[in-house]
C-alpha positions in Angstrom: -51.1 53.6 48.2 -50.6 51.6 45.0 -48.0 49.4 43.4 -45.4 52.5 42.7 -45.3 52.9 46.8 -43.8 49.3 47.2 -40.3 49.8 45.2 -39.6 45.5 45.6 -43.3 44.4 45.0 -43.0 46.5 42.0 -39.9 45.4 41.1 -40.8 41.8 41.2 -44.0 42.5 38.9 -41.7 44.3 36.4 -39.0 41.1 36.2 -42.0 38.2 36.2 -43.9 40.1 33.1 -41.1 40.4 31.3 -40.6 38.1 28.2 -37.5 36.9 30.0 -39.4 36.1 33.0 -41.4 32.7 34.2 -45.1 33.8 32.8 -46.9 35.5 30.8 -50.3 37.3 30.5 -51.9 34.3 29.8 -51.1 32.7 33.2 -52.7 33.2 36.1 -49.8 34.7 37.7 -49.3 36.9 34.4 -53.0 38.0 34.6 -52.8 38.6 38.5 -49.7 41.0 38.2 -51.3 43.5 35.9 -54.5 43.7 38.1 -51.6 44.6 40.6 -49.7 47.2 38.3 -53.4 48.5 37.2 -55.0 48.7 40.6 -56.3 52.2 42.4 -55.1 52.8 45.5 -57.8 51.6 47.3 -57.9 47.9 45.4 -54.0 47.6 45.7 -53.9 47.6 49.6 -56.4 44.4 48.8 -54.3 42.6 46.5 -51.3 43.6 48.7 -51.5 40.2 51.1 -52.2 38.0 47.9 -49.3 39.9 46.2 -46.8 38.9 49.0 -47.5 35.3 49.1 -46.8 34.9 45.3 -43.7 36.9 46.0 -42.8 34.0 48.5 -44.3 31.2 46.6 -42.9 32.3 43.0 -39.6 34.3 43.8 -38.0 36.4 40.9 -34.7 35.6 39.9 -32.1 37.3 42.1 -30.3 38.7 38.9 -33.1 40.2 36.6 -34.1 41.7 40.4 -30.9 42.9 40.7 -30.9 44.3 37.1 -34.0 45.8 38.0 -32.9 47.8 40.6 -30.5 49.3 38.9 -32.6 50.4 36.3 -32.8 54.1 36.5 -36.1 54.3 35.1 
């Protein structure tokens, strides 16, 4: 499965790229979310683990989160 499987991993990629958010493309971080929002199914469930420790490591702000989830899209 890929990123749009994983409603809060996807959620927090959406709210850290954001301008608003704490990186950009330019940052590692930055760089490493879109390989996550770009990645096939089969490379996802790789950068899954990685994914979940930066969740941990660099949390989202509860609010844009919150704003994020009540996006309808």
């Amino acid at each position: 499965m890929n990123i749009q499987f994983y409603p809060d991993e996807l959620d927090y990629v959406n709210v850290k790229l954001r301008p608003a958010g704490h990186t950009d493309e330019s940052s590692f971080l930055g760089t490493f979310l879109l390989a996550c929002l770009r990645a096939d199914c089969q490379n996802y469930e790789i950068l899954r683990p990685a994914l979940q420790v930066m969740m941990r490591k660099e949390p989202a702000d509860p609010e844009l989160l919150a704003k994020e989830r009540a996006d309808p899209k």
